[in-house]
PQR file with spaces between the fields and no chain letter, atoms N, CA, C, O and H, PARSE charges and radii, in Angstrom:
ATOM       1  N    UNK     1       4.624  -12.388  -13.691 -0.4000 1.5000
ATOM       2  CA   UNK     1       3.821  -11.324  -13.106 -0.0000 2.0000
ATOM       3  C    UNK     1       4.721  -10.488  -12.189  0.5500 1.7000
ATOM       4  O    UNK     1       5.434  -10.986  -11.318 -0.5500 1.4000
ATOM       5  N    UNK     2       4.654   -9.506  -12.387 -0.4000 1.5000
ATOM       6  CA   UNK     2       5.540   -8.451  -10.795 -0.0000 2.0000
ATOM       7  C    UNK     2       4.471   -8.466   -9.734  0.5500 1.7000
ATOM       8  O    UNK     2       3.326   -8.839   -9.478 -0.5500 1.4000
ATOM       9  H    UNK     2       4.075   -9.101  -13.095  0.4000 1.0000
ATOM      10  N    UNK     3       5.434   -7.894   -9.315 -0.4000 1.5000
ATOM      11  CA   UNK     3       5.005   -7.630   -7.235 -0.0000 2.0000
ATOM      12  C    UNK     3       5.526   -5.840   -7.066  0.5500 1.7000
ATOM      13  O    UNK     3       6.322   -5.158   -7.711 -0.5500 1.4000
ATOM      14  H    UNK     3       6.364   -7.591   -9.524  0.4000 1.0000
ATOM      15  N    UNK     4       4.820   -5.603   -6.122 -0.4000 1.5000
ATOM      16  CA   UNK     4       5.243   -4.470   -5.313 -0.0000 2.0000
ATOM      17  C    UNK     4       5.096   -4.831   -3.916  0.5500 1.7000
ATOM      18  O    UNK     4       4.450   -5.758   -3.426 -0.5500 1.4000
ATOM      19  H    UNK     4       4.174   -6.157   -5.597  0.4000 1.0000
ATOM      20  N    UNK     5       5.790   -3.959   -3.372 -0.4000 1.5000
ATOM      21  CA   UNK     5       5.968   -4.062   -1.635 -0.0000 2.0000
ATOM      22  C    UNK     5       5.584   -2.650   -1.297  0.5500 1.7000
ATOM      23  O    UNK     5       5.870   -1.632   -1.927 -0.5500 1.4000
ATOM      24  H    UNK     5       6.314   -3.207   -3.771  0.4000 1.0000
ATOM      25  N    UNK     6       4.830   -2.776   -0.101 -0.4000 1.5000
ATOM      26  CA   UNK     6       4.433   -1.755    0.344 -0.0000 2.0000
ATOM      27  C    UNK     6       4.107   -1.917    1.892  0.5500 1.7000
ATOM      28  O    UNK     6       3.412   -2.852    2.289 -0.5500 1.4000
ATOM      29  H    UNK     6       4.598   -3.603    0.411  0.4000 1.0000
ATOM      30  N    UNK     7       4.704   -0.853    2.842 -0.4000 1.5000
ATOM      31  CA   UNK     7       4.046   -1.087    3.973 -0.0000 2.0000
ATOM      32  C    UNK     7       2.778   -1.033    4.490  0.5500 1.7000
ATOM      33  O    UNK     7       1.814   -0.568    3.882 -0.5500 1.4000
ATOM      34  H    UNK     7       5.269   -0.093    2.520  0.4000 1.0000
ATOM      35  N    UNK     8       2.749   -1.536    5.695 -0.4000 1.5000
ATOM      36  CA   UNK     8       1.105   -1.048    6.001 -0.0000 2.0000
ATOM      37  C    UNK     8       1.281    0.226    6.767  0.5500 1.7000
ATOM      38  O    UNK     8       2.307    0.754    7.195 -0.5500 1.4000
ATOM      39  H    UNK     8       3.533   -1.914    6.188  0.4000 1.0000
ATOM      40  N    UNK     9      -0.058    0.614    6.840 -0.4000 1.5000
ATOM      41  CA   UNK     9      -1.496    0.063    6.079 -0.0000 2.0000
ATOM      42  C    UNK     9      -1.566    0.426    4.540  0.5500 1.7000
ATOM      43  O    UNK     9      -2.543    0.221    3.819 -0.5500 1.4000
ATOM      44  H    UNK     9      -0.892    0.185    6.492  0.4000 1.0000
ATOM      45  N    UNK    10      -0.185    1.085    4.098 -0.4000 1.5000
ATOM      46  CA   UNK    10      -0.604    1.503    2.860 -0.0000 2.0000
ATOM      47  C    UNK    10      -0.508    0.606    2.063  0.5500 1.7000
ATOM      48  O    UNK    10      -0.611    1.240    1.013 -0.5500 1.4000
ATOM      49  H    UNK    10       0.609    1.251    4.683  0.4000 1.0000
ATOM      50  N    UNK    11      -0.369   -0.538    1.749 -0.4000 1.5000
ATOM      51  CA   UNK    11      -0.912   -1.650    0.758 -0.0000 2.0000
ATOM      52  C    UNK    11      -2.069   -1.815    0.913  0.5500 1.7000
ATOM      53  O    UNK    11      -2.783   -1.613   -0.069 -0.5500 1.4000
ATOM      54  H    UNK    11      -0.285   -1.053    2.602  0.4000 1.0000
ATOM      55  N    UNK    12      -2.893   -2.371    2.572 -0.4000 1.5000
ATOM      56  CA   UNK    12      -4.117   -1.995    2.538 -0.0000 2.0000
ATOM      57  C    UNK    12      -4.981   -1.400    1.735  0.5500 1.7000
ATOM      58  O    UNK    12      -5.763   -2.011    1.007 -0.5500 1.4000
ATOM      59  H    UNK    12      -2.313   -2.535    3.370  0.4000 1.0000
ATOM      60  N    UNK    13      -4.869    0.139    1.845 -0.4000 1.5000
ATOM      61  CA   UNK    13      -5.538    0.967    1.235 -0.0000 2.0000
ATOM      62  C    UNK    13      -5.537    1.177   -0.405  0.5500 1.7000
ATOM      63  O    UNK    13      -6.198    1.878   -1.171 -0.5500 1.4000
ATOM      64  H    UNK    13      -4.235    0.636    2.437  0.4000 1.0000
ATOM      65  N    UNK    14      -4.714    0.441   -0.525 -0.4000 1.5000
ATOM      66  CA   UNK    14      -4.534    0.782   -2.540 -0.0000 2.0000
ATOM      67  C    UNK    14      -4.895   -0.596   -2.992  0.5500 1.7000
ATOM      68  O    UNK    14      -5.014   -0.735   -4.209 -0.5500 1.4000
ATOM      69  H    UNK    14      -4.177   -0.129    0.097  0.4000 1.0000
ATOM      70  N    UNK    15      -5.134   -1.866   -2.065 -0.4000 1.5000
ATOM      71  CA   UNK    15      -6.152   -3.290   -2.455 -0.0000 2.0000
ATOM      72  C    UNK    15      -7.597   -2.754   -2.502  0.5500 1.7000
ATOM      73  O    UNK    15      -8.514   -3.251   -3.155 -0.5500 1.4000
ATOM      74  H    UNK    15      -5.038   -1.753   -1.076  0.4000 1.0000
ATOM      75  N    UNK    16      -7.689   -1.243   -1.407 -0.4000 1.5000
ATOM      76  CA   UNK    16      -9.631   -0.845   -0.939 -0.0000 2.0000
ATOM      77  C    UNK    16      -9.657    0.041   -2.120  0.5500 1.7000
ATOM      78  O    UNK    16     -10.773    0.232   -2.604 -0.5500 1.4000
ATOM      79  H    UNK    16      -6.944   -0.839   -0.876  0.4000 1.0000
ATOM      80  N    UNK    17      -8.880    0.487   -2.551 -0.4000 1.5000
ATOM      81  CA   UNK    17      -9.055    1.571   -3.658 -0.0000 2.0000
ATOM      82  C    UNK    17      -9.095    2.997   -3.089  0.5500 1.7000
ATOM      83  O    UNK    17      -9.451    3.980   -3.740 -0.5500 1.4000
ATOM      84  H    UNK    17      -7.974    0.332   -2.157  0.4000 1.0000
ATOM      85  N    UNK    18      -8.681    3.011   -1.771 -0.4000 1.5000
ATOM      86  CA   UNK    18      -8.697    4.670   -1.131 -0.0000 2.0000
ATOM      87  C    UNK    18      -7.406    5.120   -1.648  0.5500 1.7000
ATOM      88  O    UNK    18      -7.580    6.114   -2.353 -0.5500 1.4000
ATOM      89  H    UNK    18      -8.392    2.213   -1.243  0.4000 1.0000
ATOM      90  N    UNK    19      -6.110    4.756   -1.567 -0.4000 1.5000
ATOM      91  CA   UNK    19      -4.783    5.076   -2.121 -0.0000 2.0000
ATOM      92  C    UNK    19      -4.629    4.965   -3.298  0.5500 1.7000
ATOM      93  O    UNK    19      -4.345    3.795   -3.550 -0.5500 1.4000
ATOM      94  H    UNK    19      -5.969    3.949   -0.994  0.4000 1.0000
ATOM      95  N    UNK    20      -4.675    5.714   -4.374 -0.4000 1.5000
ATOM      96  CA   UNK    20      -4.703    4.972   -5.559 -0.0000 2.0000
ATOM      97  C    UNK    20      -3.660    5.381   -6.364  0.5500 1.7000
ATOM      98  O    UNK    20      -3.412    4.915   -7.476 -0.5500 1.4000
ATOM      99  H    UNK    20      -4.907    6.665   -4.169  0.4000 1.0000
ATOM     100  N    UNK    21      -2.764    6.661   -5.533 -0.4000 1.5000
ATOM     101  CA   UNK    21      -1.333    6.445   -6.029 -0.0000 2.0000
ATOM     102  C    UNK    21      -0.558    6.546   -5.920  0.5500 1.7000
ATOM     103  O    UNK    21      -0.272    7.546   -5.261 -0.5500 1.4000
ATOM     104  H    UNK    21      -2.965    7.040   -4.630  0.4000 1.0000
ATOM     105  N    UNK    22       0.831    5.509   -6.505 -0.4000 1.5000
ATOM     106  CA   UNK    22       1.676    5.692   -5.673 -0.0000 2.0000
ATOM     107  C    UNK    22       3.287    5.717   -6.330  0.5500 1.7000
ATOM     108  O    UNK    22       3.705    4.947   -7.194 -0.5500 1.4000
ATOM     109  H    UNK    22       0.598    4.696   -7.040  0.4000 1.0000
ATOM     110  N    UNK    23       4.041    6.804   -5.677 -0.4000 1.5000
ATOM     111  CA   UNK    23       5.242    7.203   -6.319 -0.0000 2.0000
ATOM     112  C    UNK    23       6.346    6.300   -6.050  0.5500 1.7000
ATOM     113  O    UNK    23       6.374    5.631   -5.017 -0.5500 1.4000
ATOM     114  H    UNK    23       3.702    7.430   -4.975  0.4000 1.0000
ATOM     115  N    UNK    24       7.238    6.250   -6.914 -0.4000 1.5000
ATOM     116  CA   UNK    24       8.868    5.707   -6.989 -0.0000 2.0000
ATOM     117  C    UNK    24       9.541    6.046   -7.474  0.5500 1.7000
ATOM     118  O    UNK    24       9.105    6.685   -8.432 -0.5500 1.4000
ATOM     119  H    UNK    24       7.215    6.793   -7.754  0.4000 1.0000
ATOM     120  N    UNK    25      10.913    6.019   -7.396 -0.4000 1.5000
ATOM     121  CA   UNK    25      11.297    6.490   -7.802 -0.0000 2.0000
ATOM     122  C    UNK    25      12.556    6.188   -9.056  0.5500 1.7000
ATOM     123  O    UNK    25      13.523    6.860   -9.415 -0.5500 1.4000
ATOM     124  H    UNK    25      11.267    5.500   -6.618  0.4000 1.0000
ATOM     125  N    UNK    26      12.152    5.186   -9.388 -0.4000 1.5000
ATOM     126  CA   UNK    26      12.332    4.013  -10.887 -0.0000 2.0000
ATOM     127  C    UNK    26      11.273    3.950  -11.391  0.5500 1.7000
ATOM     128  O    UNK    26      10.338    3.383  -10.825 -0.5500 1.4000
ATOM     129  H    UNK    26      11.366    4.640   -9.097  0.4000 1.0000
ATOM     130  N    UNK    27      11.129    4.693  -12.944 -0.4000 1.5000
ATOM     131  CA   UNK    27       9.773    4.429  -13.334 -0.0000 2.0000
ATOM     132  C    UNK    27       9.507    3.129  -14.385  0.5500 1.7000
ATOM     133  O    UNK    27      10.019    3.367  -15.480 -0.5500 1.4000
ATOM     134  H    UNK    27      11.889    5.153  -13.403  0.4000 1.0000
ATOM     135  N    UNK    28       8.996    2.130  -14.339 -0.4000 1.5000
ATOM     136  CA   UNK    28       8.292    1.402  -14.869 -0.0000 2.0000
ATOM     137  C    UNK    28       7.102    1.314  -16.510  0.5500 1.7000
ATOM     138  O    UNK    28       6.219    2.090  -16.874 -0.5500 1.4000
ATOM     139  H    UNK    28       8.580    1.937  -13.450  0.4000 1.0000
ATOM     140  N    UNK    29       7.453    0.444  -16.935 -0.4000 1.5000
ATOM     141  CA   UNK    29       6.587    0.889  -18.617 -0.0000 2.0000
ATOM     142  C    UNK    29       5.607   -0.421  -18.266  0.5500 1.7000
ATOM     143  O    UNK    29       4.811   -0.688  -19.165 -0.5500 1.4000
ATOM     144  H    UNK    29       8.170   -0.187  -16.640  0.4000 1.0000
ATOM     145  N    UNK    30       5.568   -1.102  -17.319 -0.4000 1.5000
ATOM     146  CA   UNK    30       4.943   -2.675  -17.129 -0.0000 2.0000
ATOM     147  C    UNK    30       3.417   -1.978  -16.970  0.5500 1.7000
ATOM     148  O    UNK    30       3.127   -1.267  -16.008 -0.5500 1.4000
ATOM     149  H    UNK    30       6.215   -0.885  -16.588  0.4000 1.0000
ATOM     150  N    UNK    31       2.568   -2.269  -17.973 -0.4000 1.5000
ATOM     151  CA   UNK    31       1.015   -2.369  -17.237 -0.0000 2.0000
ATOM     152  C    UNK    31       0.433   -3.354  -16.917  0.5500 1.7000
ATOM     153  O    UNK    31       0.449   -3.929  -18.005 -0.5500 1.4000
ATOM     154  H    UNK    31       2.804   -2.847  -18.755  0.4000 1.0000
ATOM     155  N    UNK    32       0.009   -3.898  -16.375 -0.4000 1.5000
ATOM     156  CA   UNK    32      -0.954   -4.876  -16.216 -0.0000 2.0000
ATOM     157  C    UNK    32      -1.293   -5.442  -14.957  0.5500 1.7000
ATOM     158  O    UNK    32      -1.465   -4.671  -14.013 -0.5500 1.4000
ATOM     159  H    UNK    32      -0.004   -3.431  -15.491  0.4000 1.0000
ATOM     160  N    UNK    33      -1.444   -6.959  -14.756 -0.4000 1.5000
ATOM     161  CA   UNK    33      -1.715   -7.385  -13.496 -0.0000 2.0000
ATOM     162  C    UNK    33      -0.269   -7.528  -12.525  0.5500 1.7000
ATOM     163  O    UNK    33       0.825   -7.946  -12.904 -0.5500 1.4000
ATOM     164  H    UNK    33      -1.304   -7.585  -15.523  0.4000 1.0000
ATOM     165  N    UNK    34      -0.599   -7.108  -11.356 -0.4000 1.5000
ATOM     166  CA   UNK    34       0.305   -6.950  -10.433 -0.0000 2.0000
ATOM     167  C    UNK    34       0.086   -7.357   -9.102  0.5500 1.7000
ATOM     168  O    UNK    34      -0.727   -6.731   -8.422 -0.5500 1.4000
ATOM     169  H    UNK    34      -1.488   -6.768  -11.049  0.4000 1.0000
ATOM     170  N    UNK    35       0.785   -8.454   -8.568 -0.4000 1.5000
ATOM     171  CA   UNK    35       0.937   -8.524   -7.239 -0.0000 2.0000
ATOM     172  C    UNK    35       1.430   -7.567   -6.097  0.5500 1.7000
ATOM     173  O    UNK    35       2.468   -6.910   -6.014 -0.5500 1.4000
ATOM     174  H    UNK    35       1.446   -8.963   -9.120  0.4000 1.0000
ATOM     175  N    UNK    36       0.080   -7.724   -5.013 -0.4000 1.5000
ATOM     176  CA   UNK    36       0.850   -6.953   -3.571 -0.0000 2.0000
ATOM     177  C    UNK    36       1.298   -7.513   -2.795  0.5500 1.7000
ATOM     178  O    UNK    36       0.659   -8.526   -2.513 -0.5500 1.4000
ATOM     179  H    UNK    36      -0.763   -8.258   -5.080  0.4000 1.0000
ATOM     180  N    UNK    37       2.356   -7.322   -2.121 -0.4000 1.5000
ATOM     181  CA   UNK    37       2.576   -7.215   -0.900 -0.0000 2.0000
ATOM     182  C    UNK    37       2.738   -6.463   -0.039  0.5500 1.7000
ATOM     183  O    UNK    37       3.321   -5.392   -0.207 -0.5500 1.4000
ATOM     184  H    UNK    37       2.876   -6.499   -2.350  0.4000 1.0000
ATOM     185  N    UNK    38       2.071   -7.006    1.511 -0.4000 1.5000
ATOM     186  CA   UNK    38       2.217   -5.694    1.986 -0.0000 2.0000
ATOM     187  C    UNK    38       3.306   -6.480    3.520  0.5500 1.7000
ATOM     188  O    UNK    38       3.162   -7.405    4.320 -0.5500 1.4000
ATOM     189  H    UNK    38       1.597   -7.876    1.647  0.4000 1.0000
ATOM     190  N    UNK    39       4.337   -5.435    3.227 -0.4000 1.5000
ATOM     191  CA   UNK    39       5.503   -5.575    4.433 -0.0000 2.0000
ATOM     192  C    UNK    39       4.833   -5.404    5.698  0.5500 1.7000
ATOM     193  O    UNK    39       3.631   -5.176    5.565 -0.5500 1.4000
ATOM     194  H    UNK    39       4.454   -4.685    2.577  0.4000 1.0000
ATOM     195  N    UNK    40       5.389   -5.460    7.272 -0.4000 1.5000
ATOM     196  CA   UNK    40       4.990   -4.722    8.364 -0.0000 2.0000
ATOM     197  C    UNK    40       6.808   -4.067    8.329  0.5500 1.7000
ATOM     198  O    UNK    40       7.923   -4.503    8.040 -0.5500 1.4000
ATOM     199  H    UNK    40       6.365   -5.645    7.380  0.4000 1.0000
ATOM     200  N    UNK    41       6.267   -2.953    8.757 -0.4000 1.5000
ATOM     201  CA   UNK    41       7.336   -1.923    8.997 -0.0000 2.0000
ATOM     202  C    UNK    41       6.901   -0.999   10.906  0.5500 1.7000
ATOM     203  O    UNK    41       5.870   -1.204   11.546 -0.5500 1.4000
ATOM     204  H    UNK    41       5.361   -2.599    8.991  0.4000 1.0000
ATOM     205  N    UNK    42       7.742   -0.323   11.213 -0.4000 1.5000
ATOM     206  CA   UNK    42       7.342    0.639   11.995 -0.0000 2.0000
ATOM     207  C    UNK    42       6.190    1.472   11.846  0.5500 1.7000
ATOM     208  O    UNK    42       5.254    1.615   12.633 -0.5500 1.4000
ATOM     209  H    UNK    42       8.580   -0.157   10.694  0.4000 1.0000
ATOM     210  N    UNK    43       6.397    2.040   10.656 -0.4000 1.5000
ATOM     211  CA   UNK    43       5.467    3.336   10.529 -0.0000 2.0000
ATOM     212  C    UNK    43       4.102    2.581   10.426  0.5500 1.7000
ATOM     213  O    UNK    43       3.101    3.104   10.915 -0.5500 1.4000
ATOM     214  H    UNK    43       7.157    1.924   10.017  0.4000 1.0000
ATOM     215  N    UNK    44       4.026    1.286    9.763 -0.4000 1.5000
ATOM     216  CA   UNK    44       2.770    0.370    9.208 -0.0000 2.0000
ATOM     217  C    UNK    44       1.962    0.695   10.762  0.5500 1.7000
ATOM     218  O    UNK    44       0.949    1.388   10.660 -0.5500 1.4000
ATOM     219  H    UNK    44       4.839    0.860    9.366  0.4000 1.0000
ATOM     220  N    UNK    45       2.334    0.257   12.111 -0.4000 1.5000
ATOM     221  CA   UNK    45       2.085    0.152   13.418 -0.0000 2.0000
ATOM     222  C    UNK    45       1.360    0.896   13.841  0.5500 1.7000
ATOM     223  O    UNK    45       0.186    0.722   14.165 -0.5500 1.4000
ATOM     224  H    UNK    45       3.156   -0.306   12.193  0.4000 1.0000
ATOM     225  N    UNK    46       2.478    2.522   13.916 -0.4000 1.5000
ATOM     226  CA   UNK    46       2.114    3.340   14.185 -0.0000 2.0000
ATOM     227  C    UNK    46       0.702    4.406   13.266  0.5500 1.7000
ATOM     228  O    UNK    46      -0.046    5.052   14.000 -0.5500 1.4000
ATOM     229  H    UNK    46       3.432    2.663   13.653  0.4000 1.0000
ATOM     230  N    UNK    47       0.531    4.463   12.071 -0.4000 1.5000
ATOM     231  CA   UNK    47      -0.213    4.842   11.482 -0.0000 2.0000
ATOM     232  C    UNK    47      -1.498    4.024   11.685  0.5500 1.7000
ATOM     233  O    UNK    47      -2.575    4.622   11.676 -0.5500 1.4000
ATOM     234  H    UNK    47       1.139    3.938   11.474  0.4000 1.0000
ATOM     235  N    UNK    48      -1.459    2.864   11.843 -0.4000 1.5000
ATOM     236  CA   UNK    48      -2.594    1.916   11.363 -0.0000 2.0000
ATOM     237  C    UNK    48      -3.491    2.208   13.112  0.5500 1.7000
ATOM     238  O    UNK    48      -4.605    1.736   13.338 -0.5500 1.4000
ATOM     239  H    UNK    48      -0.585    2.378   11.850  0.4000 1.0000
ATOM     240  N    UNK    49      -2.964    2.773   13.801 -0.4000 1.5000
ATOM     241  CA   UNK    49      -4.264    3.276   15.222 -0.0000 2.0000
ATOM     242  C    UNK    49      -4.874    4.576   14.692  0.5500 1.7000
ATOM     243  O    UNK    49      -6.005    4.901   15.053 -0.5500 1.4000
ATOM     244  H    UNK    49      -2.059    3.156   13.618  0.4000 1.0000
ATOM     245  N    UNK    50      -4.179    5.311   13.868 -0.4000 1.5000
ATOM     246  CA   UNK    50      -4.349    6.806   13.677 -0.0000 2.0000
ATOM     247  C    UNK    50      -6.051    6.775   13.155  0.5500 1.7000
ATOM     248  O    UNK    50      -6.504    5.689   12.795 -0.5500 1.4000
ATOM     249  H    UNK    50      -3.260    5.047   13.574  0.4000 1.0000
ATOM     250  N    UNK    51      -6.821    7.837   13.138 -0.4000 1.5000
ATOM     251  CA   UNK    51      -8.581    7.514   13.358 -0.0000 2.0000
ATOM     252  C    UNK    51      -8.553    7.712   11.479  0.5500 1.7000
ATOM     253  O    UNK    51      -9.290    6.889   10.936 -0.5500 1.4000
ATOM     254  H    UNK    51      -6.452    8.720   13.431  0.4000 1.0000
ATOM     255  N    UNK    52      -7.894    8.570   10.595 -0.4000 1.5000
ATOM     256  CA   UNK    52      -7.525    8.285    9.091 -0.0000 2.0000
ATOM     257  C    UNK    52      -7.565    6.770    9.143  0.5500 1.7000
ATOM     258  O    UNK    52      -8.617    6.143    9.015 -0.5500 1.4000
ATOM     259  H    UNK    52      -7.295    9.239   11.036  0.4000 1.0000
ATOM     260  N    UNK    53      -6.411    6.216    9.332 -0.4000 1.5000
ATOM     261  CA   UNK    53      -6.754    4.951    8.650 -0.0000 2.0000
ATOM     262  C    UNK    53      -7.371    3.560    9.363  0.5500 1.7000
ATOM     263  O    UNK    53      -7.400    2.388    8.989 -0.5500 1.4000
ATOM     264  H    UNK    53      -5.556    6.725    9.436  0.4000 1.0000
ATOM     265  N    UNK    54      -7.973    4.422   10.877 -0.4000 1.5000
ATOM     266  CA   UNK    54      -8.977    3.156   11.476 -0.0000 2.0000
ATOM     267  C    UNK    54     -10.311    3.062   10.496  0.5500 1.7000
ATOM     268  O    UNK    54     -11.006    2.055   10.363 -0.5500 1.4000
ATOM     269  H    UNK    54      -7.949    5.374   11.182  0.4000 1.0000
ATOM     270  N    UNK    55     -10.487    4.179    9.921 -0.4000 1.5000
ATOM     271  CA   UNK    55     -11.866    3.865    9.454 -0.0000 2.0000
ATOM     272  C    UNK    55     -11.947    3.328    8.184  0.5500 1.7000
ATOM     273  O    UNK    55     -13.064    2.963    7.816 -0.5500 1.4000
ATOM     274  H    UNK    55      -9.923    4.998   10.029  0.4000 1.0000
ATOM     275  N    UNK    56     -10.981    3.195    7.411 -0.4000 1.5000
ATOM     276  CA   UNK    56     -10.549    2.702    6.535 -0.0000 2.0000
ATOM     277  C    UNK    56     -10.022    0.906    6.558  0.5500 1.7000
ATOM     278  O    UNK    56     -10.352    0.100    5.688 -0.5500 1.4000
ATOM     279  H    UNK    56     -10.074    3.491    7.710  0.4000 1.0000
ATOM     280  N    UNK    57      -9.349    0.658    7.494 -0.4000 1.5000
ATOM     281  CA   UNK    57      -8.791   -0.641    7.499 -0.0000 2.0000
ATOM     282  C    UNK    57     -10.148   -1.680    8.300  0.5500 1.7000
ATOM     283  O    UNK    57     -10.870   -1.389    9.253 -0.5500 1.4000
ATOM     284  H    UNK    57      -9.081    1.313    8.201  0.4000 1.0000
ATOM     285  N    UNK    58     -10.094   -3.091    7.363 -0.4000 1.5000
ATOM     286  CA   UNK    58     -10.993   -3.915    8.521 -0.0000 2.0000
ATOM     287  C    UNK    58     -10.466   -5.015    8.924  0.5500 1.7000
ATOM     288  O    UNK    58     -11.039   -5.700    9.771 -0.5500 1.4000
ATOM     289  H    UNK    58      -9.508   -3.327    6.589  0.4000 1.0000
């Protein structure tokens, strides 16, 4: 199975189905089931008070 990594809150939001897409820049032919992870980073911190993604995250 693959994985992706993603910071927060934006892994968050693409498990809730509000983010639903997301760019790289290696493209991939894999469909199917896929594991998340979601990193903590800086920006994860700082974004995740912002009132966008308070109302969103629980």
């Amino acid at each position: 199975m693959k994985a992706i990594s993603l910071l927060q809150p934006w892994a968050t939001l693409v498990v809730m189905g509000v983010k639903t897409i997301e760019t790289r820049n290696l493209g991939t032919k894999y469909q199917g089931p896929i594991l998340m992870h979601a990193s903590q980073g800086k920006a994860g911190s700082i974004f995740a008070s912002e009132s966008l993604f308070k109302n969103r995250i629980r």
